[in-house]
VEXVEXTOR-277571 format. One record per residue (C-alpha): residue in one letter; x, y, z. Coordinates in Angstrom, 1 decimal, always signed. Layout:
BEGIN
[r A [X Y Z]]
...
This chain:
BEGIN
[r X [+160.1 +154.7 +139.0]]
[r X [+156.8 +153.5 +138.2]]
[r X [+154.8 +151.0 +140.8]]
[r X [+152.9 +148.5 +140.4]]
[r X [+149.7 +148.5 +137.9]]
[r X [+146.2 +150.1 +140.0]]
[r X [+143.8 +147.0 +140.9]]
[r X [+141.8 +146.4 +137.8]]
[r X [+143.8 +147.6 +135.3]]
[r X [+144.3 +146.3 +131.9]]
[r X [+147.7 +144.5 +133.0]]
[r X [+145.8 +142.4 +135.8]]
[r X [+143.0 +141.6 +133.2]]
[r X [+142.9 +138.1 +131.1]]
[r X [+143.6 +138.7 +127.2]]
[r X [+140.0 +138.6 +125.2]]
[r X [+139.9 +134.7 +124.6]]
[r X [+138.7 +133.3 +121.0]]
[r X [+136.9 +130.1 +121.6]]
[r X [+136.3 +128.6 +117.8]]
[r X [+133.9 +125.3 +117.8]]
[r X [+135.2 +122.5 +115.7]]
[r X [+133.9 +121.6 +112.0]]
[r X [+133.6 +118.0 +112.6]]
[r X [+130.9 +118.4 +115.4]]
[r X [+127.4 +117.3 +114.0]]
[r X [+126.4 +120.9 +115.0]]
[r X [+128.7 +123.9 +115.9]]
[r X [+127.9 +124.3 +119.1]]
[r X [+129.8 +127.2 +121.4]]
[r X [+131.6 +126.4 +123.8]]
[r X [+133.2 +128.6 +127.2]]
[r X [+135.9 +128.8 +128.7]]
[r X [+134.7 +128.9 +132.5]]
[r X [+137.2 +131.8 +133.1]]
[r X [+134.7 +134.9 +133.1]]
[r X [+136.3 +137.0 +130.7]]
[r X [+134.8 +138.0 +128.0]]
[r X [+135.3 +136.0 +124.6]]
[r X [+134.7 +136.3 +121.0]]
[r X [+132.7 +133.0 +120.2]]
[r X [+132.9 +132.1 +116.7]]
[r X [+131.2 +128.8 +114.8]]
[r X [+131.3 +127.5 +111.7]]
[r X [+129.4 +125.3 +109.3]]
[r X [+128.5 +121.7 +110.6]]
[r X [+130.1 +118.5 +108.3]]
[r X [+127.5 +118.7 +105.8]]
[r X [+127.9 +122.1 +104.9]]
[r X [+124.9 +123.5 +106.4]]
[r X [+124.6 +126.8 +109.0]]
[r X [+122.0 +126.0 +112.2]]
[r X [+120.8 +129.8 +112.4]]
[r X [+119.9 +128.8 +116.3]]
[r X [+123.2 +127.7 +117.0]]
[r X [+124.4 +131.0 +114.8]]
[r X [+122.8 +133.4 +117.2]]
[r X [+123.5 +131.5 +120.3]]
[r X [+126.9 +132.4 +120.0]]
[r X [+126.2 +135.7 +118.7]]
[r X [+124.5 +136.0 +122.4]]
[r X [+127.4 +134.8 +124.6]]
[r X [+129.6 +137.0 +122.5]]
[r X [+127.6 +140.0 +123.3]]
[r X [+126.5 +139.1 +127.1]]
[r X [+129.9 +138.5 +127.8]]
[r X [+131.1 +141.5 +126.6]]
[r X [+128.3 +143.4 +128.8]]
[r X [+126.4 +145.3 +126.0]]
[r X [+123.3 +144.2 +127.4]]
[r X [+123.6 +145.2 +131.1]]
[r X [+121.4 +148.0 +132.1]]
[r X [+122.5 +151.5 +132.2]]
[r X [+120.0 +152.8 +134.8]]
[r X [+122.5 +156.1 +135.1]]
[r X [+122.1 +156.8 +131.7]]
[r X [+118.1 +156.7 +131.5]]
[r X [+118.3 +158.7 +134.7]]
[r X [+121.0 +161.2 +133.6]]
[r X [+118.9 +161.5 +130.2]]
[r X [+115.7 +161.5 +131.9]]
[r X [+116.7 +164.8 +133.9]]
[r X [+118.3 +166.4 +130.7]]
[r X [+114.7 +165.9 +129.1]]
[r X [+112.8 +167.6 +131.9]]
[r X [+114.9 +170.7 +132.1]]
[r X [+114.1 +170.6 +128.2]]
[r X [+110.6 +171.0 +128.6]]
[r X [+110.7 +173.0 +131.5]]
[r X [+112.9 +175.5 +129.2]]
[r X [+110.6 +175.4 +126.7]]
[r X [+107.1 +175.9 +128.4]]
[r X [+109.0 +178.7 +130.2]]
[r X [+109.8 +179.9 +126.3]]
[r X [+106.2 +179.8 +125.4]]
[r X [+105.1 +181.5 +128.4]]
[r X [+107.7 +184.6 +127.8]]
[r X [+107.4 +184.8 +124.1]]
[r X [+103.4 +184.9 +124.3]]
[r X [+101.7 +186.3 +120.8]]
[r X [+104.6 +185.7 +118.2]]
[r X [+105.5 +183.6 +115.3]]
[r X [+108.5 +182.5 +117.2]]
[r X [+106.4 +180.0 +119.0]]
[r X [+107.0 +177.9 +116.0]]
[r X [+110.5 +177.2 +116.9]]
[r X [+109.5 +176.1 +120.2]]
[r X [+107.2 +173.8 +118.9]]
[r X [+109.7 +172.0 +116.7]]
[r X [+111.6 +171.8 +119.9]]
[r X [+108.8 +170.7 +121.4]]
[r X [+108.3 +167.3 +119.1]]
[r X [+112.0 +166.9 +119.9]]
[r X [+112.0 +166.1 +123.4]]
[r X [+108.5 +164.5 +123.2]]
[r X [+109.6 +162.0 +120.9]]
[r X [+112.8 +161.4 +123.0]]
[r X [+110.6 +160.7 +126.2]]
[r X [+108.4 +158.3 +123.0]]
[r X [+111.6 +156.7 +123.3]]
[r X [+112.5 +156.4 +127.0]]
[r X [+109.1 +154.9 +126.6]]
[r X [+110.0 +152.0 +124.4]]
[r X [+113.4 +151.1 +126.3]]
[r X [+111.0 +150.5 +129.3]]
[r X [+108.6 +148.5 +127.4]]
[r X [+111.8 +146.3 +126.4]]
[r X [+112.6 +146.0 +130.4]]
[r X [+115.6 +147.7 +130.0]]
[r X [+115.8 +150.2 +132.4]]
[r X [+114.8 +148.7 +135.6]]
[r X [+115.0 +145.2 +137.1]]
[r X [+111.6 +144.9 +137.9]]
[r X [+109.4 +144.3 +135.5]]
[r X [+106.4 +146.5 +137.3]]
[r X [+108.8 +149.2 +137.6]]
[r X [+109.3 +149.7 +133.8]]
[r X [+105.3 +149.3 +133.3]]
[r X [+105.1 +152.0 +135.3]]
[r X [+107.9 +154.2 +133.4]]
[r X [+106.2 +153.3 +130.3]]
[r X [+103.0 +153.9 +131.1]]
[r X [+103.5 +157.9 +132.6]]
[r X [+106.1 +158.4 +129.7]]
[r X [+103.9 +157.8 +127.0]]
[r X [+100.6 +158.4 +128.2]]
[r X [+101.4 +161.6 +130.5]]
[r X [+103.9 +162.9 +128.4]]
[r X [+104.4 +162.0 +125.1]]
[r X [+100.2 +161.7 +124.5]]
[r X [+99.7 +157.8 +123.0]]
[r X [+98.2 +154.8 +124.7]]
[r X [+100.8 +152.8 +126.1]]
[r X [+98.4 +149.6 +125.8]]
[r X [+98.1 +150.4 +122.1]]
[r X [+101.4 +150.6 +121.4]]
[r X [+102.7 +147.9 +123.0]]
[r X [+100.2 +145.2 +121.2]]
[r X [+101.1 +146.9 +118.1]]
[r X [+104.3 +146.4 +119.0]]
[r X [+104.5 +143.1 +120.0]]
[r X [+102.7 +142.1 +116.5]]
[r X [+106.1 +144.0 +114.7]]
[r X [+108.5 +141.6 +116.8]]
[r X [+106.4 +138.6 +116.6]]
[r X [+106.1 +138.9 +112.5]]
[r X [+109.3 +141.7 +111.6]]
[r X [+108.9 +142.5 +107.8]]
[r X [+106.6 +139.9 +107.1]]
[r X [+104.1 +141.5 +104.9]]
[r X [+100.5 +141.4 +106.1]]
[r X [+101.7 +140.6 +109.6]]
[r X [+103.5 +143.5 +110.7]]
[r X [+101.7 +146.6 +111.3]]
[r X [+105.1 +148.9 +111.6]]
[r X [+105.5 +148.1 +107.5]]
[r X [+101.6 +148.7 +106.3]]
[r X [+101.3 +151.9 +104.4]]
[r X [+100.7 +155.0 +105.7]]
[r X [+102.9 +158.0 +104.5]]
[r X [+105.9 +155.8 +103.7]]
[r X [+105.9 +153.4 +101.2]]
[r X [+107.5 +149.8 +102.0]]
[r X [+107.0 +147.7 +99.0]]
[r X [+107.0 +148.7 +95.0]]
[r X [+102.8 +147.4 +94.9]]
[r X [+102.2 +150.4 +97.8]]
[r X [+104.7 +153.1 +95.5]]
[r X [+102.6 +152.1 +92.5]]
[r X [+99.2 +152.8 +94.2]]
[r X [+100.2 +156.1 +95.7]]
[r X [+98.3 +159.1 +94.3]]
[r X [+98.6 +162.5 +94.7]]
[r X [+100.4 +164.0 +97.5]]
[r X [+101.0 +160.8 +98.4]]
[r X [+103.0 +160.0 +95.2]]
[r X [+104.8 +163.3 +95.6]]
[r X [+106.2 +161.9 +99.0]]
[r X [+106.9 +158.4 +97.8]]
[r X [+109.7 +159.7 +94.9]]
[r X [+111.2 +161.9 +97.8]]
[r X [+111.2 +159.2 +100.6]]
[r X [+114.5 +157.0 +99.4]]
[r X [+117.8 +158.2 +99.5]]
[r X [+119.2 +159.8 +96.3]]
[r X [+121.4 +156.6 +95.4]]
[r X [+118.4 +154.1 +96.0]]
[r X [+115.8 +156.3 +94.5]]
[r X [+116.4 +155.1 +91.0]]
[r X [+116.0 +151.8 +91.7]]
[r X [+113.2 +152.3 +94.1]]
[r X [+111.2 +154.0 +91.6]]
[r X [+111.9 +152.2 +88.3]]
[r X [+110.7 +149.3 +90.3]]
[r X [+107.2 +151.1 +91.4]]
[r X [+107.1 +152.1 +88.0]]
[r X [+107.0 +148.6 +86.6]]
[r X [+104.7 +147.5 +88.6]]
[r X [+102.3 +150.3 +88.1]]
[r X [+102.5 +149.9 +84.1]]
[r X [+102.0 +146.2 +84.1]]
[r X [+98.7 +146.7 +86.6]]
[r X [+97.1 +149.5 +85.4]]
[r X [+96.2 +151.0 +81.7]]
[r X [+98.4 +152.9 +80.3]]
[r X [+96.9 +156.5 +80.8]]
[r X [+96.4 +156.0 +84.3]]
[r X [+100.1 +155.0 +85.0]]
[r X [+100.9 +158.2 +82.7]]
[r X [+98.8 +160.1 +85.2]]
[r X [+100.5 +158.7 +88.7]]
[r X [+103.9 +158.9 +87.7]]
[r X [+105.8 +162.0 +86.4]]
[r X [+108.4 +161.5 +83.6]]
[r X [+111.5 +160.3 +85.8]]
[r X [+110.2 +157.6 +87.1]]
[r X [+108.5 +156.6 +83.3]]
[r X [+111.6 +157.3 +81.3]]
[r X [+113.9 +154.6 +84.2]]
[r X [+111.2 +151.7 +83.0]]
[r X [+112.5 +150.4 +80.3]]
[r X [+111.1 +146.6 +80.5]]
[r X [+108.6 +145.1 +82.7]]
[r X [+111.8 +142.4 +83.4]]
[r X [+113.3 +145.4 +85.6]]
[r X [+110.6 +145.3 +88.5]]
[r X [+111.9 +141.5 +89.2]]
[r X [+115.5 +142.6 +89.7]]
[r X [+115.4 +145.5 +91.3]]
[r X [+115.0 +145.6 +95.1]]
């Protein structure tokens, strides 16, 4: 015969509660329950039809606090922390033991691997998301990146800042300015060379049609006709078929 349910189990716990705003409110503002438990707050359009977007994500952020996706998991970034040390200790004791041979390769690709993982750990501190303190996670960003990983923390964390303070806004954000990967069609259209080469190969094989009829366009109607002949090979020429086609493709 069964006993009663273990302290904390699902039977004890209150049902997921759906708190909806009401329509007729000048603005859809969430609202809470005052129980604790975590609830699924939904709003909807104000009287007139319109959608505040700061109301919108206000109770996109109760929804997700409540449910406790943005507590910390210092375990994990210790746990993953460790993993990545015993990594690199494995592999400097690889390079050590393999000494003069071309297998040294394979440790090197393992090598970016882990680096870029600890690049990582890196950015979750600079987001203060592993410890409480904020000095602490200066600190864990800091040795990460600068001891481990080889960048300037400062560097990257003003050049970061600029991407959140202007995401995708052309111009603004340094994360979308062209280096090897092309953002925008006016970018594809300049690329040259080896550069070109990578830009056909960079989408995904179902967007890369689009993708490059669109650079395509664009490179016909700014440049004479011989020199868009010369930067683009015949697949992405043939896909142009009018310059109309650069403004509806994405």
């Amino acid at each position: 015969m069964s006993g009663p349910p273990p302290s904390g189990s699902l039977a004890e716990r209150p049902p997921l509660q759906t708190v909806t705003t009401k329509s007729e409110a000048p603005m859809s503002t969430p609202t809470t329950t005052g129980t604790g438990a975590p609830r699924v707050v939904r709003t909807r359009p104000r009287a007139d039809g319109r959608i505040n977007p700061t109301t919108e994500y206000s109770g996109l952020l109760s929804t997700v606090r409540d449910a406790g996706l943005l507590r910390r998991r210092t375990g994990f970034y210790y746990a993953m922390f460790g993993a990545l040390l015993l990594a690199l200790g494995g592999i400097v004791t690889g390079f050590v033991l393999l000494g003069d041979s071309w297998f040294q390769l394979l440790l090197a690709a393992a090598l970016g691997i882990v680096l870029t993982q600890f690049a990582f750990l890196a950015h979750e501190a600079s987001h203060r998301q592993v410890f409480e303190s904020g000095k602490a996670n200066d600190v864990a960003g800091r040795t990460l990146a600068n001891l481990f990983v080889g960048i300037s923390y400062s560097w990257w964390m003003t050049k970061h800042s600029r991407h959140h303070a202007n995401p995708n806004v052309l111009g603004k954000d340094p994360d979308i300015e062209r280096d090897v990967i092309s953002f925008t069609s006016e970018d594809a259209a300049r690329s040259r060379g080896l550069y070109a080469w990578l830009t056909r190969r960079q989408a995904t094989p179902s967007s890369r049609s689009s993708y490059s009829r669109a650079s395509t366009c664009t490179s016909t109607a700014s440049a004479p006709s011989s020199a868009a002949a010369r930067s683009t090979s015949g697949g992405w020429r043939s896909r142009c078929s009018s310059p109309a086609s650069a403004s509806t493709s994405p």
